[in-house]
Every structure is written in structure tokens, then in C-alpha cells.
C-alpha positions in Angstrom: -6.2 -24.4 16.1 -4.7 -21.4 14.7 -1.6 -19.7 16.3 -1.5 -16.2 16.7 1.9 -14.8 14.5 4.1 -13.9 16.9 5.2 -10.5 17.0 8.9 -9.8 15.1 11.0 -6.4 16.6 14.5 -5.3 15.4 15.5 -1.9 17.0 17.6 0.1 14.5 20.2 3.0 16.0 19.8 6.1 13.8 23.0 6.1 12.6 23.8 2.2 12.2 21.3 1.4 9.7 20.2 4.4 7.5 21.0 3.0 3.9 18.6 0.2 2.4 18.6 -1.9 5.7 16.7 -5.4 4.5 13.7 -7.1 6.4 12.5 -10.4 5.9 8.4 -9.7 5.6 7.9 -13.6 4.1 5.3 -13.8 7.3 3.9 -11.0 6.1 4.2 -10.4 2.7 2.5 -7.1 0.8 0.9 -6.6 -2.2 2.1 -3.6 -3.6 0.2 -2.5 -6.8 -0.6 -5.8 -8.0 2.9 -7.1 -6.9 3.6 -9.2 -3.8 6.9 -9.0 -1.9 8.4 -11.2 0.8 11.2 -8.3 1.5 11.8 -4.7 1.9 14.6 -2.5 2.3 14.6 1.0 4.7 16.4 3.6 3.4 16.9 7.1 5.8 19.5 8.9 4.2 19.2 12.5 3.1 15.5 14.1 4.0 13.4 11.4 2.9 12.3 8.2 4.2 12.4 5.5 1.3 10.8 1.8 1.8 11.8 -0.3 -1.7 10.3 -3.7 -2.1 13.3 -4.8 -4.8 16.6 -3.2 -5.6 18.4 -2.0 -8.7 16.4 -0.4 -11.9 12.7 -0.2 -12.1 12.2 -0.1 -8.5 8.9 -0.4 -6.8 8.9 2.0 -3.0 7.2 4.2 -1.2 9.1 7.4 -0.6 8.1 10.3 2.2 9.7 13.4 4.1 12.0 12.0 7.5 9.7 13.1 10.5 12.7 13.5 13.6 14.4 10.5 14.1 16.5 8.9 16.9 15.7 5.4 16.8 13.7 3.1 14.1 12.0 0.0 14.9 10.6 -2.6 13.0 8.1 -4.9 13.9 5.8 -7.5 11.9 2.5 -7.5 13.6 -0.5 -9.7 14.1 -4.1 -9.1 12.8 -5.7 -6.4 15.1 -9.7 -5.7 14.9 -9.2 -2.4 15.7 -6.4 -1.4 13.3 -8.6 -3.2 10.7 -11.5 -0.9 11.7 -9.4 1.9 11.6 -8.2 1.0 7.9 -11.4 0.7 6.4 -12.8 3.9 8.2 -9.3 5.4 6.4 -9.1 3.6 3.2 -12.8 2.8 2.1 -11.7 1.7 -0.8 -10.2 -1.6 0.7 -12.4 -4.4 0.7 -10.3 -7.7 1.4 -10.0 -8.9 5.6 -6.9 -7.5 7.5 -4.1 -10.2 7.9 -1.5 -8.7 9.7 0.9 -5.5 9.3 4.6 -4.2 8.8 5.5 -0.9 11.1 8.1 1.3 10.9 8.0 3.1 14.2 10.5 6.2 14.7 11.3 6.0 18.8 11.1 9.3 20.6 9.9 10.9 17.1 6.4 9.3 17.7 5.7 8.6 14.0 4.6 5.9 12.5 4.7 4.0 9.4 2.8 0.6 8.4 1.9 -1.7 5.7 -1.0 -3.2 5.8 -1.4 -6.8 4.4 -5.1 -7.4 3.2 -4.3 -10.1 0.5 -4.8 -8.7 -2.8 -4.9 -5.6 -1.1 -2.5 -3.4 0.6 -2.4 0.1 2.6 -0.2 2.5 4.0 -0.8 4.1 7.1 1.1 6.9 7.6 0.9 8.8 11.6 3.2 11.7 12.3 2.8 13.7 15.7 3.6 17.5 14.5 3.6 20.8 15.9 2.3 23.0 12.8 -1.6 22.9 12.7 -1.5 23.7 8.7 1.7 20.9 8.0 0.7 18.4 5.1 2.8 15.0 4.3 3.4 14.0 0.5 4.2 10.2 0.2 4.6 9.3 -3.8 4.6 5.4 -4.6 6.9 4.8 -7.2 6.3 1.3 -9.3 8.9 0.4 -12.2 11.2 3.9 -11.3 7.8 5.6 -12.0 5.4 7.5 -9.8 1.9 6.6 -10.0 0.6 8.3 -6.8 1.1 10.6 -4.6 -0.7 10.8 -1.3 -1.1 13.5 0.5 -1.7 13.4 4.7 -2.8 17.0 6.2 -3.4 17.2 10.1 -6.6 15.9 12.1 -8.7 17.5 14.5 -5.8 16.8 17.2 -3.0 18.5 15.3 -1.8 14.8 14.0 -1.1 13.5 10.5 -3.1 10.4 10.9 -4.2 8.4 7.7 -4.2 6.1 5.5 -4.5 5.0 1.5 -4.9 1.8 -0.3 -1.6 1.2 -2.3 -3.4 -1.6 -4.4 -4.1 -2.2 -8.1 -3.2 -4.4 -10.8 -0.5 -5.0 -13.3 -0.4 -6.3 -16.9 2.8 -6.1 -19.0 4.5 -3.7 -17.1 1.4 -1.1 -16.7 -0.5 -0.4 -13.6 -3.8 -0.1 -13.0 -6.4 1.1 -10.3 -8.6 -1.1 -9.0 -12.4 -0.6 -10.9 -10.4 0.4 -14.1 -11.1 -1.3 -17.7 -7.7 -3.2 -18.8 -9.2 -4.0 -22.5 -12.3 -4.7 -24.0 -13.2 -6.9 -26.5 -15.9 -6.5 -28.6 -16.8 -9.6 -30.1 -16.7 -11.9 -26.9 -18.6 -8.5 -25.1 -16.3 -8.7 -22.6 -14.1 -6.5 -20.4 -10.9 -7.5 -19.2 -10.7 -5.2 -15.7 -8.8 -4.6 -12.6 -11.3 -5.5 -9.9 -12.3 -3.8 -6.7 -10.4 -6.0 -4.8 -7.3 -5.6 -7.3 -7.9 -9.4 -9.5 -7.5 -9.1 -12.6 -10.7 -10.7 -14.3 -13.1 -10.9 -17.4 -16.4 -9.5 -16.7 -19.6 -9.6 -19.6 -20.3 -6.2 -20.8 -24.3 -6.5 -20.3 -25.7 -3.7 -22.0 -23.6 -5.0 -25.2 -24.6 -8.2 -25.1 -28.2 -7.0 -24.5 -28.0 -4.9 -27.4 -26.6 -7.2 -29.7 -29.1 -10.1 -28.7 -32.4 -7.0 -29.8 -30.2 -6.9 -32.9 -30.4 -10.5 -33.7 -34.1 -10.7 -33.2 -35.1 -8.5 -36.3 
């Protein structure tokens, strides 16, 4: 029978651990673009809020604006229905089951941010409580020292940034790619070489080409 993961919590004081704190996530490791890390380091210096996966050059993070902070917490949580419902109602574009999460919760700033594992997939869910009805959140993920995306969170119905985006996708000699996206075709095996919806690299027939070139071989 199959244990539930307990529940890891470290409570960080504002000003003891602002500069690229390291977690241990092996329990729950995240895929982020194509890459999967068992470790990931919380930076809260200056006005941003910076989560790296690795350290020195060609970094891979996620990089927002610092809601108000007092404390930090980190927990590593266990698969939750209802957060996986959530997700998917957020981030359609995630396909893969829920197996756990990473939060960074700011104490007395009630904001929240997690990392969802889903495998081959991965999200970030982002919830800030906020006083400004028109404020908007921009979160840019940064793979290789690059940025590839940049979200952007506006408020909900109840004056909350609450949301979520699928931080997955594929990588193949340093380039990243979105999930759906053609890597390479080639056109004598009529074949695609693609990131899948569920962010696996695979080789996929090219139907209509074959189709075609079979018509052309009949005559």
C-alpha cells in the first residue's frame, strides 16, 4: 500500500534567508521546460522574487515582482484532488496526473507560490491577495540565461491574482520548445520529429505525406 508523502515545512525569517536559500525537492522533483530538477534555490533580494533550479551561467528560474513579505515558508506537498482540479481548470494545456507540489507561501503577505509536479509536465501557480482591482503580475521564465515566457496574472472576480500556467516543453541541443511544436522533419522517412502535448519528445508519421507519396507510386 502506498504511503501518503509526508508533508516537508521550513519557516524562513525575512531577513535570514533572502539570497539563493537551497531546498532539497528530490521528493518532488519538477520538470522545468523539458528539464527535471531535484533542487531549487529562493532568492528575495531587491524587488523581485527569483526561484533558480541550478546556479552559475545559463540559469534556468522563474523570476516575479516581491508581493509584502514577513515571513517565507516552504513546504513540499502531497497530491491534492482539488489543487489538481484547480490546475487543469487553470492550465488546460496540462494533460499528465498531479503528483505532488512545491509552495512558497509568504506569511502575513498571503501570497502564494507553487510548482506543480505533473511528470513530464510542470505549472506554476501564482496567488497574490492585492488591494488594486486593475494590478497585473508579470512572471518571465528564464531557461539557459534566456527568457522564453513571460506570464502575465491580472486580478479575478474577487480582487485576487489567482492563476496558473504550464511551464512545460522540450529541449534538444540547447533549444526549447513548446509542447505541439515541430522539432524537425524529415522528408524521406515522412516523419516529424515533435515536442508532444504532454512535452516527450517523439517521432510521429506525417500522414498526408505519406498518403501522397503512396498516390504517386501507383501511376
Amino acid at each position: 500500500m502506498l504511503r501518503p508523502l509526508p508533508v516537508l515545512l521550513a519557516v524562513i525569517a525575512a531577513g535570514a534567508a533572502r539570497s539563493n536559500k537551497m531546498f532539497d525537492i528530490s521528493s518532488r522533483p519538477v520538470t522545468f521546460y523539458g528539464q527535471t530538477y531535484k533542487q531549487v534555490y529562493l532568492d528575495l533580494t531587491g524587488d523581485n522574487v527569483t526561484i533558480c533550479f541550478n546556479t552559475g551561467p545559463g540559469q534556468d528560474c522563474i523570476v516575479g515582482p516581491l508581493a509584502s513579505l514577513v515571513q517565507s515558508r516552504f513546504e513540499i506537498r502531497p497530491y491534492s484532488e482539488s489543487t489538481e482540479k484547480l490546475i487543469r481548470r487553470l492550465a488546460p494545456t496540462i494533460k499528465r496526473n498531479l503528483k505532488g507540489s512545491v509552495s512558497f507561501d509568504y506569511i502575513f503577505g498571503a501570497s502564494t507560490l507553487m510548482l506543480h509536479d505533473f511528470g513530464t509536465q510542470a505549472a506554476l501557480y501564482v496567488f497574490i491577495d492585492i488591494d488594486d482591482r486593475n494590478a497585473s503580475y508579470a512572471f518571465d521564465a528564464v531557461v539557459n540565461g534566456t527568457v522564453v515566457d513571460t506570464f502575465t496574472f491580472t486580478e479575478d472576480s474577487y480582487g485576487n491574482i489567482n492563476g496558473a500556467t504550464d511551464i512545460s516543453g522540450c529541449r534538444r541541443s540547447g533549444v526549447v520548445y513548446k509542447p505541439g511544436t515541430v522539432i524537425s522533419r524529415d522528408p524521406e522517412t515522412f516523419s516529424d520529429l515533435i515536442c508532444n502535448e504532454f512535452a516527450v519528445i517523439e517521432t510521429r508519421l506525417i500522414e498526408s505525406e505519406l498518403v501522397r507519396a503512396e498516390d504517386r507510386q501507383t501511376f
